[in-house]
N, C-alpha and C positions, 0 to 999 in steps of 0.2 A: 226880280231882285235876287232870291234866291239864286235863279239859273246862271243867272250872271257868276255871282258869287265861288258854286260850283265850279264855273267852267274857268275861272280865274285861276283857284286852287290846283285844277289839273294840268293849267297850262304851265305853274310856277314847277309842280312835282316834275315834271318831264323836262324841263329846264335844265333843273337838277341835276335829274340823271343823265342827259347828256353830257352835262360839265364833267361830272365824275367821270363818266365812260373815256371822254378827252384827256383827263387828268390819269389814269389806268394806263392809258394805252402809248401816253407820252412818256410818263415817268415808269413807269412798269412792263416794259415791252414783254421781258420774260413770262411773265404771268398770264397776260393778255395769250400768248404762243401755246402757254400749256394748256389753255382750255379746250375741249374739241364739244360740240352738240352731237353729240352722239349716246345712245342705250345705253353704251361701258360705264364704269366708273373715273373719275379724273386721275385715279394714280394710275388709270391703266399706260398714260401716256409715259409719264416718270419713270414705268418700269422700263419700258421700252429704251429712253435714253441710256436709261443703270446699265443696261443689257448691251447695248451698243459699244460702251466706253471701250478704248484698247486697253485697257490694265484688267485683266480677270479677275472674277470672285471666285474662281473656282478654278482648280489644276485637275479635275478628276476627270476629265479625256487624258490627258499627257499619262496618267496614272494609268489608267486602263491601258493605254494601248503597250506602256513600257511591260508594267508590274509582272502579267506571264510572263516573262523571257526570265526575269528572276529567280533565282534557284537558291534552296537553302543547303548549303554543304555540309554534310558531318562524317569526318575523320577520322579514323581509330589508328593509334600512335602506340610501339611499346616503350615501357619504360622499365630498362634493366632492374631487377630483382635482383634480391641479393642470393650469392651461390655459395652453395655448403655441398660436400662431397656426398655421396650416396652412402649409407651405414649399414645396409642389409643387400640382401638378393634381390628383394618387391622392388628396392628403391635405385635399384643399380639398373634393371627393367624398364623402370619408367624413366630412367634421364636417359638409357641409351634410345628408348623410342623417341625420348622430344626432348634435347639434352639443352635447345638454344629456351624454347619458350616455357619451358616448368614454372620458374619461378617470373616469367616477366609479366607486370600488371598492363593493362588496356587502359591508354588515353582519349579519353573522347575531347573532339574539337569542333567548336562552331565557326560558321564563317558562310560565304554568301561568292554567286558566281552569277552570271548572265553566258544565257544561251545567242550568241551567235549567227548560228546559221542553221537551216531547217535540218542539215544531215546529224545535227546533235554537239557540234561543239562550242566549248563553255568556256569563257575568260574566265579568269578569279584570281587572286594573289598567290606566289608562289608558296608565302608564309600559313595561309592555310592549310597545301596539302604537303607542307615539307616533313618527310619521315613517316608518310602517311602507311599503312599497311593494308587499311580498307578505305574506300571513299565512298559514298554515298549520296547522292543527289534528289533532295524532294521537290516537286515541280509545285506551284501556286494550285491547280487542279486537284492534288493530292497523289500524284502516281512519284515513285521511288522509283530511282534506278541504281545500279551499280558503276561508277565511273572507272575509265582508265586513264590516268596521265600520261599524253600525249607529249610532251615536253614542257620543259620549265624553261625559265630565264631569271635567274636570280639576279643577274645586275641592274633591270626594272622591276624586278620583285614582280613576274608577273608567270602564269603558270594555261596551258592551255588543255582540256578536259575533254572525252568523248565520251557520248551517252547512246545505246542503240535506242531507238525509240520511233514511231511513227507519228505524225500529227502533230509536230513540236513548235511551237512560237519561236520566234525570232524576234530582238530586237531590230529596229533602224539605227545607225552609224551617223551622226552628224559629221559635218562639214566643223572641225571645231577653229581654224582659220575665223569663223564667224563671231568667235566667243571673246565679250567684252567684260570687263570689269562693272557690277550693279545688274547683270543677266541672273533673272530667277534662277537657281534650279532646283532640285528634287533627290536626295539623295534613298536611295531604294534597297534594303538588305535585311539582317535578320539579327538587329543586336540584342545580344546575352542570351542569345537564344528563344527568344519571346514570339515569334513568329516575324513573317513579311511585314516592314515595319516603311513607312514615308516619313520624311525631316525636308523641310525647306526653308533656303538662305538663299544667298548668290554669291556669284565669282566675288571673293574678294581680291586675286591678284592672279596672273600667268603667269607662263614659264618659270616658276620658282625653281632656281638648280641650286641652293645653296643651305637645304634641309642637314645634308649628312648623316643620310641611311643610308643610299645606294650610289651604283656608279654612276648611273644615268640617268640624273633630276631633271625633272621638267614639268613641273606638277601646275594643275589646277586647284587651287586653293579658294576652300570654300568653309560659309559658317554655317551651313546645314548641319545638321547634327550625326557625325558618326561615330560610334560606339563600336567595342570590341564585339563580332560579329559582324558588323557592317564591313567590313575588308572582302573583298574581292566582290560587292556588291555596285548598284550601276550610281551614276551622276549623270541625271538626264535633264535636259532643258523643259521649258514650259510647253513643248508641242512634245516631251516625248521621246526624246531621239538622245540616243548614249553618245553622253560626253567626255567622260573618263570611267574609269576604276577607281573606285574609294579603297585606298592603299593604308591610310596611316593618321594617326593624328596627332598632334602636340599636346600634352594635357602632364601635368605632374600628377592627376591623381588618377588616372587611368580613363576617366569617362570624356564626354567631349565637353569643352569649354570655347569651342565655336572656332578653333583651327584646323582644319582638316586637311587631307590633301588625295588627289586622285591625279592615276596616271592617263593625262589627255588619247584620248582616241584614238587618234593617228599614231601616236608612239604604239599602243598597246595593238593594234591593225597590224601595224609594220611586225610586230613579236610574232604576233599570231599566224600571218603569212608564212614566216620561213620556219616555226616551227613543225605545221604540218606538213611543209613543203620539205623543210630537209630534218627534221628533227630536233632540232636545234637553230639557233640563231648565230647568223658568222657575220663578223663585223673586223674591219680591217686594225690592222695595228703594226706598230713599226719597233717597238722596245725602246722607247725611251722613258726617261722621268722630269720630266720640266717643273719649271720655278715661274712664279712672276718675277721680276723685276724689282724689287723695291730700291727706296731711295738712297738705304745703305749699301744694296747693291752696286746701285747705279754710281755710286761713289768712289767704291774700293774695284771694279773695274774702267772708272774712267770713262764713262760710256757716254757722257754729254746728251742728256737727254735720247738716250737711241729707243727706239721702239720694238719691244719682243718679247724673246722668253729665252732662260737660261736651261740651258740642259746639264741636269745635274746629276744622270743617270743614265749609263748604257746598257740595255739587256746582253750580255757578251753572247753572241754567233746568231743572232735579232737583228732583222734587216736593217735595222741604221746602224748598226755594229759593223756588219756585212756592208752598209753602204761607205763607211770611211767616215761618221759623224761622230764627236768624242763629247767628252763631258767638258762645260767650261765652252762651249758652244751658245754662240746666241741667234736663235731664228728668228727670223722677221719676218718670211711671207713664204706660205706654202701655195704652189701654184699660181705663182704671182699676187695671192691676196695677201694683204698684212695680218700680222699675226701680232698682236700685244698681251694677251693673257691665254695662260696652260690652258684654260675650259675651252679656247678655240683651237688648238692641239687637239686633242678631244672629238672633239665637235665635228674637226674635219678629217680625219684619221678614220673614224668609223664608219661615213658614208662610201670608202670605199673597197672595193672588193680586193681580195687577198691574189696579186698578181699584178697587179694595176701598180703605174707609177707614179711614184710624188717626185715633183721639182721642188726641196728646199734648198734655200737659200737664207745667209746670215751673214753673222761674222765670227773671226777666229784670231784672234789675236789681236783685233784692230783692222784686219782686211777681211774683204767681200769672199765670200766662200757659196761656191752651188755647186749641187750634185741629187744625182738620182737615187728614190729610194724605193726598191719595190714590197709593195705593202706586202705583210702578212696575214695570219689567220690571226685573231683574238684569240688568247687562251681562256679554257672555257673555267667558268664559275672564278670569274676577278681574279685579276691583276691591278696592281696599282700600278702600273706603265702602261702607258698610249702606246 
């Protein structure tokens, strides 16, 4: 009776848990999945998943591999003293041996640059080393050098650097073509001076050209954190690879309040090629000064809706001077392409070289007008005419 009894009770427990096990593995598949019978422990498997996932817990590959190329830059600037005539013989001695720098005091400047290429050249903002007298370069390892400026480009505010040196990092150069709006990135420099400093946000918008610093906007804008110092410091992606130059920020009280802006990669590539290669940067231009269009324009010359831009400015003996184009001109398409707004003036004026010819075409008084115009050189350090 007993045995009986026993064997009742063990038949009903294992019932049981079979039901359960049915009940687990119907309604709870996930669960059932993460168990494994094995030594390990069961979060060993969860970790494993965590570790898997595409979205990172951690950017410190991207960091390492960017951060050497990163360079802290510091400036010495003078700044005019005030001058009083010599009053003795001692002092008539000492202004004629050093008559410019007696009285001028030493600015120190921070700011922040990326090395380039193994031979030692360095992007940074032009604003960093402008009026600079000494430059100075310290690497992430700790080693100092003395820099030279190699050339500048004030109308992207962007400046090119050379450091002699052995053994030098380089960053990688993204493909920025790739870069989307909600893309991590990593903003990499050395703000207020505090040391190599990391901030991460992401793209909040492209091609912004409507800041109104410089000639040639086309920024990546981001809410990574940059800070004075951080200018001419890198914007690199989640793997590491420079996306722009952190140029400038928007903020009323000087610090960052998450609008930044850097100059995309391929603009500041293109700078940096012709500067080493000619010195400087040559970008085509014709002497003009253009208008949009607007609708009280478009009114008081009668224009029925026409598509373009008024030219409201001739550089007089400036190749569209020299070509026969006047002011009170409306183009509509250079090269056969239409043209509705001055930024595509601009836009297209630059890419080509100083010789090379443009077919514009408009109107002049109400009739079709074309002729040829052979580009010029850009005059250097801004002009406000295309």
């Amino acid at each position: 009776m007993v045995l009986r009894k026993v064997l009742s009770f063990t038949l009903k427990s294992a019932a049981v848990g079979i039901l359960a096990a049915i009940i687990v593995i119907v309604m709870l598949p996930n669960t059932w999945q993460g168990l494994r019978f094995n030594s390990g422990p069961i979060f060993h498997e969860v970790s494993s998943s965590v570790q898997s996932s595409a979205d990172p817990y951690s950017y410190a590959a991207a960091v390492s591999r960017a951060a050497p190329a990163v360079v802290n830059i510091y400036t010495k600037k003078l700044l005019p003293g005030k001058r009083t005539l010599p009053s003795g013989p001692t002092e008539m001695q000492r202004f004629l041996r050093d008559p410019y720098n007696q009285r001028d005091q030493q600015a120190t400047k921070l700011g922040s640059g990326v090395i380039v290429s193994p031979q030692g050249h360095i992007l940074t903002s032009n604003h960093v080393i402008e009026n600079a007298v000494e430059i100075e370069v310290a690497l992430q390892d700790g080693r100092r050098f003395r820099a030279l400026a190699v050339g500048v480009d004030p109308e992207t505010d962007l400046a090119v650097l050379k450091i002699e040196a052995k053994q030098l990092p380089s960053i990688h150069l993204a493909q920025t073509q790739n870069l989307a709006v909600g893309d991590v990135v990593l903003a990499i420099g050395n703000p207020f001076g505090v040391g190599q400093t990391v901030t991460q946000g992401i793209i909040s918008a492209t091609g912004r050209n409507q800041v109104g610093v410089n000639v040639f906007e086309n920024y990546i804008q981001t809410d990574a954190a940059i800070n004075p110092g951080n200018s001419g410091g890198a914007l690199i992606n989640a793997h590491g690879d420079l996306i722009g130059i952190n140029t400038l920020i928007s903020s009323s009280n000087g610090g960052s309040v998450g609008i930044g802006f850097a100059v995309p990669v391929f603009l500041a590539k293109d700078v940096m090629t012709q500067i080493i290669k000619n010195g400087r940067v040559i970008r085509g231009w014709i002497g003009v000064r253009v208008q949009d269009i607007s609708a009280q324009l478009s009114e008081s010359f009668a224009l029925d809706d026409i598509r373009g831009v008024l030219v409201s400015g001739i550089v007089r003996d400036g190749p569209a001077h020299l070509a026969h184009l006047y002011p009170g001109d409306i183009i509509t398409t250079i090269n056969n392409e239409p043209i509705e707004y001055q930024r595509q003036v601009l836009d297209k004026v630059i890419t080509y070289r100083p010789g090379q010819d443009l077919n514009v075409a408009g109107l002049r008084d109400g009739r079709h007008f074309e002729l040829i115009i052979r580009v010029g050189e850009r005059p250097v350090y801004g002009s406000k005419t295309y």
